[in-house]
VEXDREN-2710 file (C-alpha; in Angstrom, 1 decimal):
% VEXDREN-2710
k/r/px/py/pz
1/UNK/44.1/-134.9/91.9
2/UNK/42.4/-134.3/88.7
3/UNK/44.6/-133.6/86.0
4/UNK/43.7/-130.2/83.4
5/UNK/44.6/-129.0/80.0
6/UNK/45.0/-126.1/78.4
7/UNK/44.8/-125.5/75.3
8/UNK/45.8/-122.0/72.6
9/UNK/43.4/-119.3/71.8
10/UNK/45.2/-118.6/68.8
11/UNK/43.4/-115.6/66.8
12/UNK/44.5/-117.0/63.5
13/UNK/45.7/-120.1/61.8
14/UNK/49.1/-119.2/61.7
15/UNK/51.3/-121.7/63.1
16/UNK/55.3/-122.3/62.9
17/UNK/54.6/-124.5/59.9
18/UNK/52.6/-122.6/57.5
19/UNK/51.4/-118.9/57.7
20/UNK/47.7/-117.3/58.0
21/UNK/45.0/-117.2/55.9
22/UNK/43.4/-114.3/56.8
23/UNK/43.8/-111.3/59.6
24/UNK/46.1/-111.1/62.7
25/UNK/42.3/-111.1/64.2
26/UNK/39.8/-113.4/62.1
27/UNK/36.9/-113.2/64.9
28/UNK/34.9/-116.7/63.6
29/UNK/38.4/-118.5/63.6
30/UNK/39.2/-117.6/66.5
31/UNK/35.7/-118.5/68.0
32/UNK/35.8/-121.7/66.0
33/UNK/38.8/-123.2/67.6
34/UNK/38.3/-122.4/71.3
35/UNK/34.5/-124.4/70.4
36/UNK/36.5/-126.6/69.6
37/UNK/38.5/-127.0/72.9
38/UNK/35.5/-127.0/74.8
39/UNK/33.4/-129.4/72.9
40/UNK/36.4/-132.2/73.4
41/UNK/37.9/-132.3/77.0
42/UNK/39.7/-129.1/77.1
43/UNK/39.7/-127.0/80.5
44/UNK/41.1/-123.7/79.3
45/UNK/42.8/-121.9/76.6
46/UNK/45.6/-119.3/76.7
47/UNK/45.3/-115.8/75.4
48/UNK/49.0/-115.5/74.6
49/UNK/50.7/-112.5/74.2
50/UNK/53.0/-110.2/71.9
51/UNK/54.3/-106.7/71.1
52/UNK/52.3/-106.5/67.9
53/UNK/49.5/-109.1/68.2
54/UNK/46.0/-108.5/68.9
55/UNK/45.0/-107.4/72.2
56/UNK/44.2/-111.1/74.2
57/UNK/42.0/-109.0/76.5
58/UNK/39.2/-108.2/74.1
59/UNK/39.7/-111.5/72.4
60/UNK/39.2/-113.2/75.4
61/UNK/35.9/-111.2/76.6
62/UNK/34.5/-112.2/73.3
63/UNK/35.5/-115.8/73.8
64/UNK/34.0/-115.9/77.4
65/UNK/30.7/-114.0/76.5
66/UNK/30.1/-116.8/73.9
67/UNK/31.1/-120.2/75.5
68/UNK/29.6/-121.9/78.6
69/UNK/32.3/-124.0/80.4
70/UNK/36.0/-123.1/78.9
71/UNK/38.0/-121.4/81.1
72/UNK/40.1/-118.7/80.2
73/UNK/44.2/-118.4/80.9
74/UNK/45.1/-114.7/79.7
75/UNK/48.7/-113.9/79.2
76/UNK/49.9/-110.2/80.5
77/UNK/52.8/-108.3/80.5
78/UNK/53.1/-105.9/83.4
79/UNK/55.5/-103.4/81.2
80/UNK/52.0/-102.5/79.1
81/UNK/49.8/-101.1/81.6
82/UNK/49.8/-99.6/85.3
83/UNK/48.6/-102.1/88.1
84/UNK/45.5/-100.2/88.9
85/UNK/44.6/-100.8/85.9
86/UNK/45.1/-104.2/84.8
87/UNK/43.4/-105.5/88.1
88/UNK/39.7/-104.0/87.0
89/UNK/40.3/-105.1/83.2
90/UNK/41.0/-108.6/85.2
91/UNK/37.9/-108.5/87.3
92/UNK/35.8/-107.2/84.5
93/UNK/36.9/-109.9/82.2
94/UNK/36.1/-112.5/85.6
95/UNK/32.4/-111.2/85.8
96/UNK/32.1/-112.1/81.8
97/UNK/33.4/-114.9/82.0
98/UNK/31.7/-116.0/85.3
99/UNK/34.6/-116.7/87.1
100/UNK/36.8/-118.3/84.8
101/UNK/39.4/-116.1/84.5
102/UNK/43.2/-117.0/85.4
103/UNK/46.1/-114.5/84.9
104/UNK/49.5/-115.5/83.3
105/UNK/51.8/-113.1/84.5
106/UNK/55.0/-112.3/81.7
107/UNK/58.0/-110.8/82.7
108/UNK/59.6/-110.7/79.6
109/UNK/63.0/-112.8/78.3
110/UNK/64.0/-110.9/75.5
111/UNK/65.3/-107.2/75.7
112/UNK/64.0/-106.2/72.1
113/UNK/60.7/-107.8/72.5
114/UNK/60.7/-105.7/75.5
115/UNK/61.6/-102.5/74.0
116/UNK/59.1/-102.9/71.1
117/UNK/56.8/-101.6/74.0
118/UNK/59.0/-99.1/75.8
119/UNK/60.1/-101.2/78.4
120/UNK/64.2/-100.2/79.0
121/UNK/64.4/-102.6/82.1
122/UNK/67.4/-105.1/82.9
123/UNK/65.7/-109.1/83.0
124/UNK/66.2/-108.7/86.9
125/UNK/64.6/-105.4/87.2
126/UNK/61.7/-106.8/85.1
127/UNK/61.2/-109.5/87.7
128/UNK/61.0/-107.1/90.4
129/UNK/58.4/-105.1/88.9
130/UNK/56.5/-108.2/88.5
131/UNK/56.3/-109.5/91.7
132/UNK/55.4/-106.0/93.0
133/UNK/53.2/-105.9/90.2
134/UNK/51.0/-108.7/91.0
135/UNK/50.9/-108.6/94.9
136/UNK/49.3/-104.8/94.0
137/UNK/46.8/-106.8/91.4
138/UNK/46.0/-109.1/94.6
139/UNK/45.5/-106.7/97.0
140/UNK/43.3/-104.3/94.6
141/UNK/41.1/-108.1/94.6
142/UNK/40.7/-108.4/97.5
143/UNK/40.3/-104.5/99.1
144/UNK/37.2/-103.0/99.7
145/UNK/39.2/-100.2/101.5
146/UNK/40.9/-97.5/99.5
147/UNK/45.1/-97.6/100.0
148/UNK/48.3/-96.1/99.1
149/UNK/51.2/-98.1/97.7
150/UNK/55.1/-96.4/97.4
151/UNK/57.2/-99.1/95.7
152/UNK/60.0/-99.2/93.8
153/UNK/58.3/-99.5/90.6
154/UNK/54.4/-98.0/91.1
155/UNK/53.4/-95.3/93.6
156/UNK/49.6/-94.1/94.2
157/UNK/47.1/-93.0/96.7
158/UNK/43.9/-93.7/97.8
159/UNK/42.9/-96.2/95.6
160/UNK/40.0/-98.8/95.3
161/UNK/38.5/-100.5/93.1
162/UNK/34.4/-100.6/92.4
163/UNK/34.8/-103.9/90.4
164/UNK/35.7/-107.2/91.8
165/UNK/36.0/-110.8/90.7
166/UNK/33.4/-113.5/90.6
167/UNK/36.1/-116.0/91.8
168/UNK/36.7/-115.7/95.8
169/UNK/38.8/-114.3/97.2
170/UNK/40.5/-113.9/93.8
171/UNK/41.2/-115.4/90.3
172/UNK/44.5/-118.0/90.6
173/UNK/47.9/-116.2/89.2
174/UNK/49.9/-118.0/86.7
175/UNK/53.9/-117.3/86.1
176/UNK/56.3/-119.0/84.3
177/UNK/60.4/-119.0/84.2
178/UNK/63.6/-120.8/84.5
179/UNK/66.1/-118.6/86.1
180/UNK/66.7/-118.2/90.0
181/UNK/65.3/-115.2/89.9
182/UNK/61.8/-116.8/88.2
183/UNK/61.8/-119.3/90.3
184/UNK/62.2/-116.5/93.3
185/UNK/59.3/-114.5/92.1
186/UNK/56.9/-117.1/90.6
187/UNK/57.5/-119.4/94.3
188/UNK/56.7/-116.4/96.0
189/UNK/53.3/-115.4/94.3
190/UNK/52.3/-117.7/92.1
191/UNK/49.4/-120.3/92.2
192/UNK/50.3/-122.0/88.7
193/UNK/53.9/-122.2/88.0
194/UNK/54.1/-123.0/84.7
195/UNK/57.3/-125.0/82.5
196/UNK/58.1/-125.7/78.9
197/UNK/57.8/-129.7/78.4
198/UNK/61.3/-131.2/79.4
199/UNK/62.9/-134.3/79.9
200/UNK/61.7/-136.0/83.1
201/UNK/64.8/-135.6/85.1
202/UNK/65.4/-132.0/84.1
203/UNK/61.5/-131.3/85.2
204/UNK/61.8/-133.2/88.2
205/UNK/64.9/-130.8/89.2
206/UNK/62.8/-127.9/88.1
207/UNK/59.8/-128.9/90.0
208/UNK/62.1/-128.9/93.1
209/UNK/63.5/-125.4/92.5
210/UNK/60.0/-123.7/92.4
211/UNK/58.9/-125.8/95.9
212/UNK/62.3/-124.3/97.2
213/UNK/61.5/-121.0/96.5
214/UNK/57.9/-121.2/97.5
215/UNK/59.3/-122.5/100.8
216/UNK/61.9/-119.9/100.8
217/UNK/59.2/-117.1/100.8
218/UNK/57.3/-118.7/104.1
219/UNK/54.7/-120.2/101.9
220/UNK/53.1/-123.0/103.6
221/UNK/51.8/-124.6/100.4
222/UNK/53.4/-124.9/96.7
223/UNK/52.2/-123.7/93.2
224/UNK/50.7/-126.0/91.1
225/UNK/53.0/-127.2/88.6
226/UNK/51.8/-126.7/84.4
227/UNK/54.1/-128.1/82.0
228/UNK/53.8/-127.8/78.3
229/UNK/54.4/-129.7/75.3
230/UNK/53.8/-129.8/71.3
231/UNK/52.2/-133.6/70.4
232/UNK/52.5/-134.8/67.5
233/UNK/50.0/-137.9/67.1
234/UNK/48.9/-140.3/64.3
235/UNK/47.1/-143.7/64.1
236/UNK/50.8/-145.7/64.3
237/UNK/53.9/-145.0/65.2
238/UNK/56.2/-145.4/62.3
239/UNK/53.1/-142.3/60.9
240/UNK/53.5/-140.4/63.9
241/UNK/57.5/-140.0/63.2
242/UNK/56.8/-139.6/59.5
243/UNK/54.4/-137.0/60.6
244/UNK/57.1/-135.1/63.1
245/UNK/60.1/-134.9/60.3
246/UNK/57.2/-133.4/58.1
247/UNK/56.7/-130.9/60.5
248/UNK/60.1/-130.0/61.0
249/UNK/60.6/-129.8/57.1
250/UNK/57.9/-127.2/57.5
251/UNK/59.4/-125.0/60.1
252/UNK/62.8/-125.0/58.8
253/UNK/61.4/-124.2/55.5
254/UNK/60.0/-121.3/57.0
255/UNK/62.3/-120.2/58.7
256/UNK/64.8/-119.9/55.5
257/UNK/62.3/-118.0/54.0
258/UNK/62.8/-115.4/56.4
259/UNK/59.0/-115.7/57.8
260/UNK/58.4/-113.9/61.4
261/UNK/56.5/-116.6/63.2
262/UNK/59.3/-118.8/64.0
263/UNK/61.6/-116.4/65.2
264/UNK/59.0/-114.3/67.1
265/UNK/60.7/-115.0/70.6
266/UNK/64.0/-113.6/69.4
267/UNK/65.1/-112.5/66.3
268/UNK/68.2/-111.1/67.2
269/UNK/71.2/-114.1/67.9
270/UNK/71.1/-116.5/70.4
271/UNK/67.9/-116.5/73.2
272/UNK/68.6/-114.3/76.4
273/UNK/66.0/-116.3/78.0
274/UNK/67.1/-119.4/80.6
275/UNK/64.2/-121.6/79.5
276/UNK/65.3/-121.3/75.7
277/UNK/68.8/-122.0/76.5
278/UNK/67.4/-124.9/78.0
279/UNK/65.7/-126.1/75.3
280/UNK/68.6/-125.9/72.6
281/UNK/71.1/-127.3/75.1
282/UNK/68.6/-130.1/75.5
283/UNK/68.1/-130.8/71.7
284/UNK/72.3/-130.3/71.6
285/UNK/72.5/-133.1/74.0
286/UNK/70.1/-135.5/72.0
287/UNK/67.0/-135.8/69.2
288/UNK/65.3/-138.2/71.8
289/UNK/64.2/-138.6/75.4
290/UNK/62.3/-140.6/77.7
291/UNK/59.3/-142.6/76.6
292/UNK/58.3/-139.8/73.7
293/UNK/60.3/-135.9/74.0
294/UNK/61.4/-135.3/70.6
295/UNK/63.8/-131.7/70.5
296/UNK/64.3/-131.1/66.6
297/UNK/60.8/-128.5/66.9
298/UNK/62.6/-127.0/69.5
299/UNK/65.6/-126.7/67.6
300/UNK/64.1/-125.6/64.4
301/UNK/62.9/-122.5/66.0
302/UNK/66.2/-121.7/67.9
303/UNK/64.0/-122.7/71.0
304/UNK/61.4/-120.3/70.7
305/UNK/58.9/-120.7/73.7
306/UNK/56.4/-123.9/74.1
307/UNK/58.2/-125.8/71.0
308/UNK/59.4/-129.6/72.2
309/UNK/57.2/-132.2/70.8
310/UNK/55.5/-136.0/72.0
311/UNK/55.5/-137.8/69.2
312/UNK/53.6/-141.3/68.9
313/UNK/50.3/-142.7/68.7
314/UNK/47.2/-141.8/71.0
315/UNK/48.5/-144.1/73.6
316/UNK/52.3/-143.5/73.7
317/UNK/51.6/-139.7/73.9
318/UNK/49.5/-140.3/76.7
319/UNK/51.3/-142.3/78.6
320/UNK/54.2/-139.6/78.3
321/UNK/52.0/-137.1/80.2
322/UNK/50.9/-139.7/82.7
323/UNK/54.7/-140.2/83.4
324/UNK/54.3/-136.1/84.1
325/UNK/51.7/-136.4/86.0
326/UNK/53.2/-138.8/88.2
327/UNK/56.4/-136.4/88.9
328/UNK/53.5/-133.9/90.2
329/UNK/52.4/-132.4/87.3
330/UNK/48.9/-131.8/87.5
331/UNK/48.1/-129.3/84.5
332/UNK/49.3/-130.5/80.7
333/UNK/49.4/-127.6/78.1
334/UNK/49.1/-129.1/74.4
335/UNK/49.0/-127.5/70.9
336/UNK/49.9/-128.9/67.8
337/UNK/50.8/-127.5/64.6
338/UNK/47.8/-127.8/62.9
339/UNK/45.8/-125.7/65.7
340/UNK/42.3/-126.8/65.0
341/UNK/42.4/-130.3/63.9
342/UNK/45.5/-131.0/66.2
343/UNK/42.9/-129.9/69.2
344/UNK/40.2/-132.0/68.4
345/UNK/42.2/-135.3/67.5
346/UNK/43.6/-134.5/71.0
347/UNK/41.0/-133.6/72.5
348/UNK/39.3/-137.4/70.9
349/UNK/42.2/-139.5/71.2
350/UNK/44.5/-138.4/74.4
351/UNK/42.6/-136.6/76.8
352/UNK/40.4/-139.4/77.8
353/UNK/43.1/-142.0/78.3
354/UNK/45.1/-139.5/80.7
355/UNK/41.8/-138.6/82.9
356/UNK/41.2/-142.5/83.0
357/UNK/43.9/-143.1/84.1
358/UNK/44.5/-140.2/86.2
359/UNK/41.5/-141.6/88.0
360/UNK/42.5/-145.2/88.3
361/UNK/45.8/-143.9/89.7
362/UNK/44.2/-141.2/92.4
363/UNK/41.2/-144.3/93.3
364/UNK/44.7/-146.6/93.8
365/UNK/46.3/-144.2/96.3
366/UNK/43.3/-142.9/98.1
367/UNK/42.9/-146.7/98.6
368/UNK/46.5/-147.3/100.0
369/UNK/45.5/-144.5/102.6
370/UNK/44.4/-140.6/103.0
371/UNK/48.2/-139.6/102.8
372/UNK/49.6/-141.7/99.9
373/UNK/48.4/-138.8/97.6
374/UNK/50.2/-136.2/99.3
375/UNK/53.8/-138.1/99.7
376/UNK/53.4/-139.5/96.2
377/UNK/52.8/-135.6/94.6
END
């Protein structure tokens, strides 16, 4: 199966190791570095999302109205608008775009994050409302007919939509998590289930929970599995490492300075999210793991979302993501810390070693037999 990347749609420069140079929004920025993504290997970019930051709807529009072939991932948390809403802002931003539109569904793992917005739900209640959430975003896709819905969290009548997506019979839903009850709800309805980079046998066992849960809820088939990572590359190795303890000079710096970026996730104590408290009792466990995982990023920012690192040169990184790939990963998500130059020299240096040999590996098996693929992912 051919292996993706996505890249970040960041509106600024800011990163955890050094802060912006302009506005939250800097439009030719912004513009600038998804180019970039597209020009070097990149399938899609994520429109992330947060209580203050711009709007990644708009930013996203203006990205897909100007670039031919990258595909968009665009991050949403249900708490900020009502269903009927969000599924025609979707479907508009899917006819811009020409069909390259893919939802990432939030839930939310931080009560004060949460509340920044109004949203007064308990982390379980939040996941119900999200899976109700999105099978209403699906249906209103997919239904020429006009319906009522009574729910526990959303209630109309007699609605239907008069916009609907390029994609047929609907854009893919992403979802992401690492409690039982995300694994529950991102089994059940999503397409892409998405995982912050871990070591291989910790993935492995998360991989296994989401097919559980897909099986759980009568699906026949099983979301695709995203994992994602923070590389950290240079021309040799002993650089590469030289390069990584720079970087964590950087965010810890930052951090004592008080600066917001690092401590976005939660600023308050210890995270209330699972796959944070996975992270830091990862890096409490050790620096080092597997052919490249390096946890001090993680650690630096108290485990604060997408933040373990690959460190090495072009190859080793690689051939850390091929050893994901092999455990049935089939989408990589990759920023560095620099977010412009990091992408390209990615996009140069990595990208085209993982689809060659993505290719001689899928060529191998398809060789061996028609269902070698299938038992092997």
């Amino acid at each position: 199966m051919p292996v993706e990347f996505l890249g970040i749609a960041a509106t600024n420069d800011g990163s955890e190791t050094g802060s912006r140079s302009g506005a939250a929004f800097d439009k030719e920025y912004t513009l600038r570095l998804a180019r970039a993504h597209e020009d070097h290997g990149w399938d899609r970019v994520l429109f992330a999302y947060g209580s203050g930051s711009p709007d990644p709807a708009p930013a996203a529009a203006y990205i897909a109205s100007r670039l031919d072939r990258l595909q968009i991932l665009l991050a949403h948390r249900p708490n900020v608008s009502y269903p009927t809403y969000a599924a025609k802002t979707f479907a508009t931003l899917d006819r811009i775009s020409d069909g390259r539109l893919t939802v990432h569904f939030i839930t939310g793992g931080n009560d004060h994050e949460q509340r920044r917005e109004g949203d007064t739900l308990t982390k379980d209640e939040r996941y119900a409302r999200t899976r109700e959430y999105i099978r209403i975003v699906k249906k209103i896709w997919t239904t020429r007919e006009p319906f009522d819905h009574e729910g526990e969290h959303y209630r109309f009548h007699d609605f239907v939509s008069d916009v609907f997506p390029v994609q047929q019979p609907r854009p893919d839903v992403s979802f992401g998590g690492s409690s039982p009850a995300a694994y529950a709800a991102g089994g059940a309805e999503a397409d892409i289930y998405c995982l912050w980079g871990e070591p291989l046998e910790r993935t492995a066992e998360q991989i296994a929970a989401v097919k559980a849960a897909a099986a759980a809820a009568g699906r026949t088939d099983v979301p695709r599995i995203q994992v994602a990572f923070r590389p950290i590359i240079a021309p040799t190795e002993e650089l590469a490492w030289e390069k990584a303890h720079r970087t964590v000079d950087a965010i810890r710096a930052r951090k004592e300075r008080g600066e917001a970026t690092t401590v976005r996730h939660h600023r308050r104590g210890a995270p209330e999210n699972t796959g944070s408290q996975r992270l830091l009792s990862i890096a409490e466990a050790g620096e080092r793991y597997d052919r490249a995982l390096w946890t001090p990023t993680a650690a630096a920012t108290g485990g604060a979302g997408n933040s373990n690192a690959l460190v090495g040169t072009p190859e080793t990184v690689a051939q850390a993501l091929l050893d994901y790939y092999d455990l049935g990963v089939d989408i990589l998500s990759a920023r560095g810390y620099d977010l412009l130059d990091d992408a390209i020299d990615f996009g140069r240096y990595v990208i085209p070693i993982v689809r060659e040999e993505v290719a001689k590996r899928d060529a191998e098996r398809a060789a061996r037999g028609p269902q070698t693929l299938a038992a092997v992912r």
